[in-house]
C-alpha positions in Angstrom: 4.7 48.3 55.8 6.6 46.9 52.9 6.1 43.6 54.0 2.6 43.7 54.7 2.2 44.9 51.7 4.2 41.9 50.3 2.2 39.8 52.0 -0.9 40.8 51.1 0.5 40.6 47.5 1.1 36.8 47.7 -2.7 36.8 49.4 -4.0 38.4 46.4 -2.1 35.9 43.9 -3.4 33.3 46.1 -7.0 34.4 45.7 -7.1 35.3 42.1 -5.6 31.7 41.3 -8.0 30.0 43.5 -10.7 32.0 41.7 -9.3 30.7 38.4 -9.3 26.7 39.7 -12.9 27.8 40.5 -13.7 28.8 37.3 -12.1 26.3 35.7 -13.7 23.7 37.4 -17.0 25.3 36.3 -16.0 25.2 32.4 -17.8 23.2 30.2 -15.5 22.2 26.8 -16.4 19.3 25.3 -15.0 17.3 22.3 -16.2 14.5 20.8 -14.4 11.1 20.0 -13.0 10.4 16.6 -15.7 10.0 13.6 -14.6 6.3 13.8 -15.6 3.6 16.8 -18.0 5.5 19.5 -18.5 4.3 22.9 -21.1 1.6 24.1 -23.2 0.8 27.1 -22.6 -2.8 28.4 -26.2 -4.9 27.8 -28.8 -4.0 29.9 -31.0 -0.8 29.5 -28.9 0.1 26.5 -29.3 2.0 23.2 -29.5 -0.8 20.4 -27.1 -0.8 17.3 -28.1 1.4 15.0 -30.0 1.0 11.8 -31.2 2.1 8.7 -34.0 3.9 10.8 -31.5 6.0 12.6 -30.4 7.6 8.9 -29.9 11.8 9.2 -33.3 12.8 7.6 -32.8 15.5 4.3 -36.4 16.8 4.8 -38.2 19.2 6.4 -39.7 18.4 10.0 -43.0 18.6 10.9 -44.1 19.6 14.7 -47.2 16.5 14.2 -44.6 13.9 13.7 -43.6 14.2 17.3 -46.1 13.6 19.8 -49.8 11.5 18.7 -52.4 12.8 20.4 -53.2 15.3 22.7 -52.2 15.7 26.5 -53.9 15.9 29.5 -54.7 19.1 31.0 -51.7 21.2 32.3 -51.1 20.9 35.9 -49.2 24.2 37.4 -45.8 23.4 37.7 -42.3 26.0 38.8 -41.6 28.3 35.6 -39.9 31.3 34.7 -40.5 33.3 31.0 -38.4 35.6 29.3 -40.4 35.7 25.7 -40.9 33.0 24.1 -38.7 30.5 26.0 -39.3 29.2 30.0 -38.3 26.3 31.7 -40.2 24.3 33.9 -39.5 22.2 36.9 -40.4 18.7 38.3 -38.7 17.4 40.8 -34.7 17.5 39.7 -36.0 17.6 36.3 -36.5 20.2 33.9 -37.7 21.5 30.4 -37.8 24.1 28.5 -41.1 25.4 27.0 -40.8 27.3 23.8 -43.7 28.9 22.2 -42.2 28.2 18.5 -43.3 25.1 16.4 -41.0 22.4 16.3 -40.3 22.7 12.7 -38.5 25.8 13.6 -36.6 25.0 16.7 -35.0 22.0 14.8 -32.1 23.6 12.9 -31.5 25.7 16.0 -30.8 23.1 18.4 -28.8 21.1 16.0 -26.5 23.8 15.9 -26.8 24.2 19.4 -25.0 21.0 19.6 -22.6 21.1 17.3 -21.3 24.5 18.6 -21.0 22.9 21.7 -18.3 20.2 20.7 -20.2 17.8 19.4 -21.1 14.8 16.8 -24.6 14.0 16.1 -24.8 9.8 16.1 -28.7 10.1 16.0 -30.8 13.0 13.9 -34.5 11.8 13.7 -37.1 13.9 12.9 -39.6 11.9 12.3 -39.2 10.7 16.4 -38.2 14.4 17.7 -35.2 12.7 19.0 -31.7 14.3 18.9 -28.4 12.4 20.6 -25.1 12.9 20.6 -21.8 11.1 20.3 -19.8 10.2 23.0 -17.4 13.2 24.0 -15.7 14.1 26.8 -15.2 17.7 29.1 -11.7 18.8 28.4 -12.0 21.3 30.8 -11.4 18.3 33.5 -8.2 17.8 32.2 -5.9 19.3 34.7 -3.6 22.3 33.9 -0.7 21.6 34.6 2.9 23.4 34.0 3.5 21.0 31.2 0.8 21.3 29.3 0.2 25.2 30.0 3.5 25.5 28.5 3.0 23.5 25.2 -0.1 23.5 24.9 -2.2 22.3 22.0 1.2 19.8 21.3 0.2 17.7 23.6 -3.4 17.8 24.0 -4.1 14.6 22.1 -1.7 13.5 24.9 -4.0 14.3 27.6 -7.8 12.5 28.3 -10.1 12.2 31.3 -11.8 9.0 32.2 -15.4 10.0 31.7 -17.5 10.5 28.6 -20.7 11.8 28.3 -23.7 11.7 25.8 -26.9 13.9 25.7 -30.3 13.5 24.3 -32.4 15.9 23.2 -36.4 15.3 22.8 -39.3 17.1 21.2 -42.7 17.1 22.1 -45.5 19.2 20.8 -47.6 20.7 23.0 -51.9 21.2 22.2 -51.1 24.8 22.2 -49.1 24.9 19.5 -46.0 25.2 21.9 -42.6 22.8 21.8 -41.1 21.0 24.8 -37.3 20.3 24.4 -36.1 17.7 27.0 -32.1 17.0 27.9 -31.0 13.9 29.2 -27.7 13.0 30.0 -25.8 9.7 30.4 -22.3 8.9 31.7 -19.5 6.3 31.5 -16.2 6.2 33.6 -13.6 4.0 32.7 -12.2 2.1 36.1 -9.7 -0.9 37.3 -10.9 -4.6 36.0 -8.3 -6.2 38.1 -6.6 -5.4 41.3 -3.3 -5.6 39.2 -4.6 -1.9 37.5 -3.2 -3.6 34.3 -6.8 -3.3 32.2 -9.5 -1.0 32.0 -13.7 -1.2 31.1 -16.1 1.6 30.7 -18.9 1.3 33.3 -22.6 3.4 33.4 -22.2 6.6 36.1 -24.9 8.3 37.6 -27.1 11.5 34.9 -25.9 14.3 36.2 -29.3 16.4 36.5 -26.6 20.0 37.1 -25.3 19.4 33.5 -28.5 18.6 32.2 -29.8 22.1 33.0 -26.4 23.7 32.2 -27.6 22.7 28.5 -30.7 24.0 29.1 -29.7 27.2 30.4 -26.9 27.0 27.5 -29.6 26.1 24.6 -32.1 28.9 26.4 -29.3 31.7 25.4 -28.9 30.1 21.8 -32.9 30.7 21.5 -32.6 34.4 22.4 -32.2 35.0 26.3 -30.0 36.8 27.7 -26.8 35.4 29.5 -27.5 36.6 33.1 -31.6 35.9 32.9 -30.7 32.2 31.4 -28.6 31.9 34.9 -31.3 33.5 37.4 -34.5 31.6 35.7 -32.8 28.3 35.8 -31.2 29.0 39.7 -34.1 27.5 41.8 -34.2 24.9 43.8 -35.7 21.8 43.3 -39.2 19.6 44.9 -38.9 16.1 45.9 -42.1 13.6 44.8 -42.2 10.2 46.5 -42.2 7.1 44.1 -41.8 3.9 45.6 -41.6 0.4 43.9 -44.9 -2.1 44.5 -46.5 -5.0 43.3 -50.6 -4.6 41.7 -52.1 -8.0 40.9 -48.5 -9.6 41.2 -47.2 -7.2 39.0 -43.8 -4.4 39.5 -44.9 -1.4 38.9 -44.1 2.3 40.4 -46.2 4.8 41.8 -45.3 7.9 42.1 -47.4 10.9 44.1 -48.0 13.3 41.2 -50.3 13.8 38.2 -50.1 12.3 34.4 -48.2 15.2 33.1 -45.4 15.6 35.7 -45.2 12.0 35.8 -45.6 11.4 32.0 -42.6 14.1 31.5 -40.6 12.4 34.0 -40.7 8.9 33.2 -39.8 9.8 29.5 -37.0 11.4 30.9 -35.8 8.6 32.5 -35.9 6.8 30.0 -33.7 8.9 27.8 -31.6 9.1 30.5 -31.3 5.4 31.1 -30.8 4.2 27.4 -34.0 2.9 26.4 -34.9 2.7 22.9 -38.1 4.6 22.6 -39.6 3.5 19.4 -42.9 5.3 19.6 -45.0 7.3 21.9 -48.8 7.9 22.3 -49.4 10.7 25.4 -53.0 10.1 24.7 -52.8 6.8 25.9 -50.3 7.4 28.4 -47.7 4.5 26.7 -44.3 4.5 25.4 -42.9 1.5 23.5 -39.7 0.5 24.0 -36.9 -2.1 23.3 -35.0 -4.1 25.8 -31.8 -6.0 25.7 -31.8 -8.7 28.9 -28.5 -8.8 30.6 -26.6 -12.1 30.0 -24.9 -13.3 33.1 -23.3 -16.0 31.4 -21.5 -13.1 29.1 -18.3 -11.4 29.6 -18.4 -7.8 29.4 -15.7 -7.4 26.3 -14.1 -3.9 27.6 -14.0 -1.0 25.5 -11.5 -2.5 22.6 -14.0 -5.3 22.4 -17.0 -3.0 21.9 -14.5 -0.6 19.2 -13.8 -4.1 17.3 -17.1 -5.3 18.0 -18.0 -5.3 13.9 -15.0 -7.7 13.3 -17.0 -10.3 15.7 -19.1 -12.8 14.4 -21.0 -13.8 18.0 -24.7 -13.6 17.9 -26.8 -10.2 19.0 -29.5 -11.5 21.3 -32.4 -10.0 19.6 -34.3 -6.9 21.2 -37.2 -7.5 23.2 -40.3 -5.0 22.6 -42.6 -3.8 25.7 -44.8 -0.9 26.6 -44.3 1.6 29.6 -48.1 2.3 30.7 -48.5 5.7 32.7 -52.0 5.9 34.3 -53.0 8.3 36.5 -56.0 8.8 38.8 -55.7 12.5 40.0 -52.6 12.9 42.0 -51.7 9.2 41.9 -49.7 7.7 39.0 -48.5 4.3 38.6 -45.8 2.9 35.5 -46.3 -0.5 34.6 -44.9 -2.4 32.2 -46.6 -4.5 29.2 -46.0 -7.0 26.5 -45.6 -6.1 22.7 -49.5 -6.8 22.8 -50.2 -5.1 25.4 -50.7 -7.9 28.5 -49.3 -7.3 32.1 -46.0 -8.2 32.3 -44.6 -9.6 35.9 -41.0 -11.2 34.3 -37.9 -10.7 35.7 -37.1 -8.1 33.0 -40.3 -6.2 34.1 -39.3 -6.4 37.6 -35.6 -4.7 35.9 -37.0 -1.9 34.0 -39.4 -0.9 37.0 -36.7 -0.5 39.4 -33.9 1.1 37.2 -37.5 3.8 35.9 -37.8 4.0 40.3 -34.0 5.1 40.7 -34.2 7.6 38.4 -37.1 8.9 39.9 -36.2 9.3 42.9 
């Protein structure tokens, strides 16, 4: 009896610490980097250096400054209320409807983030765009005896080899309503060389679990309740088909929905890809962006080189503007992409924004 009852002792231990790793693995604690050098996404479909634009505005926000126009009717889509606040579903991608103006919800979510662990690098009103700095989960760090032990003494010891930034987006809905979007990106730092003697940071695939974490997270900070945030945001997602196709010798996508599950998702991708969104009109279905072409030619400088990058005196390839068109005829959508003035564009960029738009989608 006694040692059954010892070894269902050690079982027990067993258990509760496997519980623990569970839980542990489940944690969310993030920190941002220092206040100094932040993190960059090699050229491509990058976010652009920032300028005087990108200033933290000191005045009030208004709800009209973040959509122009009106959208097209409402299509049913999977949601689940608790007040004021539901989110809804397309695809792996979702939102969160809140029946607040945005004026309102501003403040809110700005604490939101910085409760959560992190630095605002961008805080526009005037483009209902939010973003993050770079930061990192420390609750991926592993536990071990050492630093269980000692603790915070060596924390600034320990780092993983991912960071993460997050985007948040407003838009104002004809009822009055607000839509608050989360997009994530990711960078992992890997091997340049077989000797393992040098390190870059390299893009990793949005994680659409933490993106609704945050939106579960940023539901509760709006007034639900802890264990309705977790059963409204637990169902399962839809698959749409979107494929990549030429029109009039032309890449564009088409994806097998309607404008305003297709509107919301491309702008997602976008966020989620690194685009800079300049301006949007959801009347017109367009979104106008900046693009930095990939130089093959160009060395990718590593991290250090990016940190240092304002010591450099190289030339910045200048940004290249274009439009993302979203038309839709009932269930049928297709993205295309246009010149600053608004001409079909069938470049080898275009063909490069389609597809990377296409594998988010899909």
């Amino acid at each position: 009896m006694k040692r059954s009852a010892a070894k269902l002792g050690v079982l027990a231990a067993c258990a509760a610490l496997a519980a623990c790793s569970v839980l542990e693995g489940e944690r969310i604690d993030y920190k941002s980097a220092t206040k100094g050098a932040t993190l960059d996404v090699p050229p491509d479909l990058t976010q652009l250096a920032r300028d005087s634009r990108y200033q933290v505005p000191g005045g009030p926000v208004t709800a009209s400054a973040y959509q122009i126009g009106q959208s097209a009717p409402s299509l049913p889509t999977a949601a689940t209320a608790v007040g004021d606040v539901r989110i809804e579903r397309a695809g792996d991608k979702r939102w969160l409807v809140v029946n607040r103006p945005a004026d309102q919800l501003w403040g809110p979510v700005r604490e939101f983030w910085q409760e959560s662990g992190f630095l605002l690098s961008l805080d526009q009103s005037n483009l209902g765009i939010m973003e993050t700095d770079w930061a990192e989960n420390r609750a991926k760090i592993p536990q071990d005896v050492i630093r269980s032990t000692l603790g915070k003494l060596l924390d600034s010891a320990y780092s993983t080899a991912e960071r993460d930034r997050f985007r948040t987006r407003f838009e104002r809905t004809p009822t009055g309503a607000t839509e608050i979007y989360i997009s994530h990106r990711g960078m992992v730092e890997v091997y340049a060389n077989t000797q393992k003697d040098q390190t870059v940071w390299q893009p990793r695939p949005a994680d659409p679990e933490l993106e609704t974490e945050f939106l579960r997270r940023l539901m509760v900070k709006l007034g639900v309740p802890q264990e309705q945030s977790r059963a409204i945001t637990a169902s399962g997602t839809t698959r749409t088909t979107s494929r990549v196709a030429s029109v009039n010798n032309t890449p564009v996508v088409q994806i097998d929905e309607g404008f305003d599950r297709a509107w919301r998702r491309v702008g997602l991708a976008l966020d989620r890809t690194g685009f800079t969104v300049e301006d949007r009109d959801r009347s017109q279905g367009t979104y106008f962006v900046r693009y930095v072409p990939p130089n093959p030619d160009k060395q990718d400088p590593g991290f250090l080189g990016r940190v240092f990058n304002f010591m450099r005196t190289e030339k910045v390839e200048a940004p290249l503007k274009y439009r993302i068109a979203v038309r839709s005829q009932g269930e049928s959508t297709t993205v295309s992409v246009l010149d600053a003035q608004g001409s079909p564009e069938a470049s080898a960029n275009a063909q490069r924004i389609v597809q990377v738009i296409a594998d988010d989608l899909k």
